[in-house]
C-alpha angles and dihedrals in degrees: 000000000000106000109230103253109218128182123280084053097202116061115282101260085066127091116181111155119175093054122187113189124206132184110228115173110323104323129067120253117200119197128188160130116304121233127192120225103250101002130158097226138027123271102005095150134087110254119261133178149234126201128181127172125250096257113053107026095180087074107085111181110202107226094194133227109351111168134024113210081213081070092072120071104230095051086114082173148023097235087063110126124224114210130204112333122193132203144219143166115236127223081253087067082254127129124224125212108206104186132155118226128205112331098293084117095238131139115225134202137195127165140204140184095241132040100255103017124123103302123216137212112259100177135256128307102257131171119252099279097056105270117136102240121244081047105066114089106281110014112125123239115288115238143166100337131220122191129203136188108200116205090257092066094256110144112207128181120203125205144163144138125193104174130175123281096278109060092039087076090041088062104032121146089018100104143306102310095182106101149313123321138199123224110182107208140222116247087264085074083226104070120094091232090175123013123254113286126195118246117156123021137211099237083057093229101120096071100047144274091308109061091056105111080035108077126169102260110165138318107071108194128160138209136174115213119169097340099316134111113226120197110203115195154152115264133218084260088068101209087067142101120207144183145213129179132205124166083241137042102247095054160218089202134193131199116259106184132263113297087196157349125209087227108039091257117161094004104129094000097300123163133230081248092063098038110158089210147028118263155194132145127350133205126166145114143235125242142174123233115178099341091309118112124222138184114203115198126153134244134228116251137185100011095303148069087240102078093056119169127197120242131170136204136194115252129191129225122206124214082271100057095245121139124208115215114256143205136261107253132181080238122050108134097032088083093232137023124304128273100272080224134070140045117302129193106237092227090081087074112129104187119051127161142143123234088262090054127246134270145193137298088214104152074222085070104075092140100072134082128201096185085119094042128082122241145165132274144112143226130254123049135294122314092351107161096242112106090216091140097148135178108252141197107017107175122174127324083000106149119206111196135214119197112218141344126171096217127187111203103333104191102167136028111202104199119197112211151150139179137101101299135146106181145060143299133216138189118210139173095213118024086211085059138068121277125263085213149353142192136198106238134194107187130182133167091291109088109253130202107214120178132223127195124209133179111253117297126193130168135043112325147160118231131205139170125217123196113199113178141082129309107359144275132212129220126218101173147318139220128228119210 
């Protein structure tokens, strides 16, 4: 029987953002950086890796530990970071692992025989002499690699990175910093065959009017659907994802338009001051699994971009080839909305915000704080096999969000919480409308079960909750009936 595929995909102890999904076989492999729950810095983790087959894409496999940052030489600690990898099968049957470790602007690469074996360290991308490259005059800074094999056999690699300010001087006189580059690779999958050429820059002013406001910012990924070249990125925005589309792989490239935003930015028009969701960087890529079109991105949890969890929707290409922006849904991978039964974790939420709005876990924003606005996280320590993600911190008129569920004549909503509260709750279909229901609570640490009746509801919904009281209460899950 098909599992039900919620959002976050991976249990709920995992947290994989930058996820770059493959189709191997017949099953999906993600790969992507590793994230420790609660940790002080990105990507401090060894990769792993999910797999789940084609046809039932609520049924993630975990495939265990496939790759060690000691492996590479110039892991010089343990505390090293290693940032977005990518993956391809060579024309050998051989998978190769392109990663970036710490900030030496190198690109790395270790192979296996299967998609998600014990990887091995292969060596650095280097020009034909022998440089590494990102360190011979002139090559641009290495940076979260993607790595494509075209239908001819041409291997190309894509980089860039076109950070703040800040980070710019950090990193100044370390490479070109001013957009995404193409390398196209000997067969070794390690030899600089053509320098690295611009393609995309960070200004967004090389693929037409539109993409200004829409730089290339970080998260270079490529993918080939009926003849086209799409170039998936990070934009200057940061919380989105773009694209931009060429009949080759080197370009010229034109703006498509942005397939998301971890906050629902831009998506019918919304602004960043009515943002559904909090939100920081993005990195991701689309792919096609039996005719149907996703794009996968990753999500902020517990107060920090540091915590980041993988999550997919369903986009839709027109004869064209264009793709509108969507929304972040509970549901993304399930191919339609939830059961309007059952009992659902409440980490799967994709809308949270407090009644003053949300914001962003930029590092950049030092300024705020989030100590009054609800939030994700768990207890326990990181990747303990437990799924307790739980919705913090709702204060009041704090609204937490479900997308979507196909229910026949709910008639209750059971809502497990706990906190420090003394209000009400409410569910609602629309937070701009008036509630279906609504219940006086007293909460306190002990886990509590409150009720809510709600005239019958039939049809595709969305469902959220609002608390408005005093102190604040946490929810764990709720049962439709």
């Amino acid at each position: 029987m098909k599992t039900q595929a919620f959002n976050p995909y991976l249990p709920s102890f995992e947290y994989i953002p930058d996820g770059e999904p493959h189709l191997f076989g017949d099953r999906v492999y993600v790969y992507g950086s590793h994230d420790r729950f609660n940790g002080k810095g990105f990507c401090l983790n060894n990769y792993v890796c999910w797999s789940a087959p084609v046809d039932n894409l609520g049924d993630w496999r975990f495939e265990g530990e496939i790759y060690q940052k000691t492996r590479d030489p110039l892991c010089i600690r343990e505390s090293l970071s290693m940032y977005a990898p990518d993956v391809q099968k060579g024309t050998d049957g051989k998978y190769y692992l392109f990663y970036f470790l710490g900030f030496e602007g190198v690109i790395s690469v270790a192979v296996c025989d299967q998609p998600a074996g014990e990887f091995h360290f292969l060596g650095h991308v280097k020009h034909p002499n022998g440089t590494i490259l990102g360190k011979a005059k002139g090559d641009p800074f290495m940076f979260d690699p993607g790595i494509f094999l075209d239908d001819d056999g041409r291997i190309y690699l894509y980089t860039g990175f076109s950070p703040k300010w800040i980070t710019r001087i950090y990193l100044l006189g370390r490479g070109s910093l001013e957009g995404a580059y193409v390398t196209e690779l000997e067969s070794d999958f390690l030899t600089v065959k053509t320098a690295p050429r611009l393609i995309l820059d960070r200004k967004g002013t090389r693929a037409g009017k539109a993409m200004q406001g829409h730089g290339f910012f970080e998260a270079s990924s490529m993918r080939k659907y009926r003849s086209t070249y799409y170039f998936i990125y990070s934009s200057e925005k940061n919380h989105e994802l773009c694209y931009a589309t060429s009949n080759t792989p080197i370009g010229p490239f034109v703006y498509g338009g942005t397939l998301i935003s971890n906050a629902d930015i831009g998506y019918k028009g919304r602004t960043d001051k009515e943002a559904l969701n909090y939100y920081g960087n993005n990195h991701g890529s689309m792919l096609c699994i039996k005719d149907d079109y996703y794009i996968f991105y990753h999500r902020q949890t517990n107060r920090h971009e540091y915590s980041r969890q993988g999550c997919a929707e369903s986009v839709h290409m027109d004869s064209n080839g264009k793709i509108e922006q969507v929304e972040m849904t509970s549901c993304g991978l399930n191919g339609g909305p939830l059961m309007g039964k059952g009992t659902y974790s409440a980490h799967i939420a994709c809308n949270l915000f407090s009644k003053h709005g949300t914001g962003t876990y930029s590092p950049l924003n030092i300024m705020k704080s989030f100590r009054k606005h609800p939030y994700l996280t768990q207890s326990g320590l990181d990747r303990e096999d437990h799924p307790d993600q739980y919705v913090a911190n709702l204060r009041d008129g704090a609204v937490v969000g479900y997308k979507y569920f196909k229910f026949d004549h709910l008639k209750k909503v059971t809502l497990r919480l706990n906190g420090a509260g003394n209000g009400s709750i409410q569910v609602l279909i629309d937070p701009s409308m008036a509630p279906l229901g609504e219940t006086k609570v007293q909460i306190t640490s002990e886990i509590t079960e409150v009720l809510l009746s709600v005239p019958e509801l039939s049809g595709i919904h969305p469902l959220y909750f609002r608390y408005q009281g005093n102190g604040y209460i946490n929810l764990r899950s709720f049962t439709l009936e």
